[in-house]
N, C-alpha and C positions, 0 to 999 in steps of 0.2 A: 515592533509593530509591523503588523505588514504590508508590503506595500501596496496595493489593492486592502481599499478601507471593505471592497462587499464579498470579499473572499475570506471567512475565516476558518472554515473545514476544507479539507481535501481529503476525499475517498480515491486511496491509490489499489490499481490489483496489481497484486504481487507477481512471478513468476508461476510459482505452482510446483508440479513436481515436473523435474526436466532429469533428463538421461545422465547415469550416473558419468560424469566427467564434462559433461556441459553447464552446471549449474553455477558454477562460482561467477560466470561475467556476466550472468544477470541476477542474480543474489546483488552483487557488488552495486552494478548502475540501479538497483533498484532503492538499495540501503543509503546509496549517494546522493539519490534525491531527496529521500524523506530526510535525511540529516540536511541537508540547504535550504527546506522548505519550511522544517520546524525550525531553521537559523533566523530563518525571515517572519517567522511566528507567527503561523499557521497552525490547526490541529489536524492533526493526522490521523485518519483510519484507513487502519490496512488488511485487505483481504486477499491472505495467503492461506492453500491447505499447505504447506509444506512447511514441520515445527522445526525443520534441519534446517533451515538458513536464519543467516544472521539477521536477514529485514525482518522477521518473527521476533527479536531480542524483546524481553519483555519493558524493557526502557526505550525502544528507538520509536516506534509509533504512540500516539496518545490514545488510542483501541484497538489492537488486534482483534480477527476474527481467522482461526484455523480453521478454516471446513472450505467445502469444495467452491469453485469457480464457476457457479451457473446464475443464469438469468435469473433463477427463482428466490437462489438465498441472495446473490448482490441487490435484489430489490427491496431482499427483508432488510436487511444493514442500511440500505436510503434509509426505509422508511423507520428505523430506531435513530438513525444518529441526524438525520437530514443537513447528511455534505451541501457545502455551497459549489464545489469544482467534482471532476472525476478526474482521475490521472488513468488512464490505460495503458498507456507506452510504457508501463516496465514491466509489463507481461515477456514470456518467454518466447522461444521461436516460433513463425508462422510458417 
């Protein structure tokens, strides 16, 4: 169960596509979250374009979306799955 009874979706964005040899420590803290947060039994959708990492695994979120990281498709994903939280901190570098 989780612990927050008005949180039962979290809409996490992924990394994305990051420079070949940068991508694995935020693949990692990204994939880390979503495993502790569907631990605590939350459902999970995650908006990643990039189908090379492991937070894409077709078992680790409970709806992936591979396509790009803009304002116009993360609205389209609100508006089908209507997340109760947003996670944005396992995006990649700023």
């Amino acid at each position: 169960m989780p612990v927050r009874k008005d949180i039962q979706s979290i809409l996490i964005i992924g990394s994305g596509p990051i420079v070949v040899g940068q991508a694995c420590e935020f693949d990692y803290s990204g994939t880390q979250a979503v495993q502790a947060l569907k631990e605590e039994g939350f459902r999970i959708i995650l908006v990643n374009p990039n189908p090379a990492t492991v937070m894409t695994g077709i078992h680790l979120a409970d709806a992936t979306y591979l396509e790009p990281v803009s304002c116009e498709f993360v609205e389209q994903v609100i508006k089908i799955e209507r997340p109760d939280a947003l996670l944005t901190t396992m995006g990649g570098q700023t």
